[in-house]
C-alpha positions in Angstrom: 0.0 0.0 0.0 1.4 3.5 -0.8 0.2 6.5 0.9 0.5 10.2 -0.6 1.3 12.9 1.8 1.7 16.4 1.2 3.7 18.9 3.0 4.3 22.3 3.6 7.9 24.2 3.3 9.0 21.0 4.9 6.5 21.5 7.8 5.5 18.3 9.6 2.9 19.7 11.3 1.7 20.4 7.7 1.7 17.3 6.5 -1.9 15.9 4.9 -2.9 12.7 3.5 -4.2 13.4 -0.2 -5.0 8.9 -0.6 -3.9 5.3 -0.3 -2.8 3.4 -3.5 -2.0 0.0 -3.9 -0.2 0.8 -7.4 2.9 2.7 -7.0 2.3 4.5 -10.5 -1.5 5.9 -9.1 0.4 7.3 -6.5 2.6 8.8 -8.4 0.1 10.5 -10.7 -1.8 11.6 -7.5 1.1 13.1 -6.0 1.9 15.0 -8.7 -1.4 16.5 -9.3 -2.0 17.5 -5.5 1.0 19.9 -6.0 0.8 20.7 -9.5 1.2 24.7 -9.7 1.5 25.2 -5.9 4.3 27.1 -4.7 6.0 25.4 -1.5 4.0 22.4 -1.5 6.0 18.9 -2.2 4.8 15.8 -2.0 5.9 12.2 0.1 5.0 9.1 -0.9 5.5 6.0 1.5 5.1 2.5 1.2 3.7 -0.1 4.3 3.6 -3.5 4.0 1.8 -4.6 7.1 4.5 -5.0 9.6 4.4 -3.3 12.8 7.2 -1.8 15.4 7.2 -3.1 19.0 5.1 0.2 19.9 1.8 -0.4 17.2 2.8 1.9 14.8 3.1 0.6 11.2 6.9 0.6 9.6 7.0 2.7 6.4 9.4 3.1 3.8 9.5 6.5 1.7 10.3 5.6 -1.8 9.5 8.8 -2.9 9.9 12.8 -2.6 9.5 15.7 -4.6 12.2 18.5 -3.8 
């Protein structure tokens, strides 16, 4: 599963989910989109596979970042 985030001037209390994918390429295209034309927005895409740390929270993996 991929998740899109957005973020603010690299703000994490910015950060908002724009969607879950379970195509990398969707997520992609959606990423791209929710920025498009919008000045100090970027975009982080992660990637979960189920797992889970010792605390509950699921492990993710960014695979990609706009800059």
């Amino acid at each position: 599963m991929f998740h899109v985030i957005t973020e603010q001037d690299y703000s994490e209390f910015s950060r908002k989910q724009i969607g879950e994918f379970s195509k990398f390429e969707k997520a992609l295209e959606a990423a791209q989109k929710a920025i498009d034309g919008k000045q100090g927005l970027r975009y982080i895409i992660e990637k979960t596979d189920g797992h889970i740390d010792s605390y509950g929270n699921q492990i993710v993996t960014v695979v990609a970042e706009s800059e």
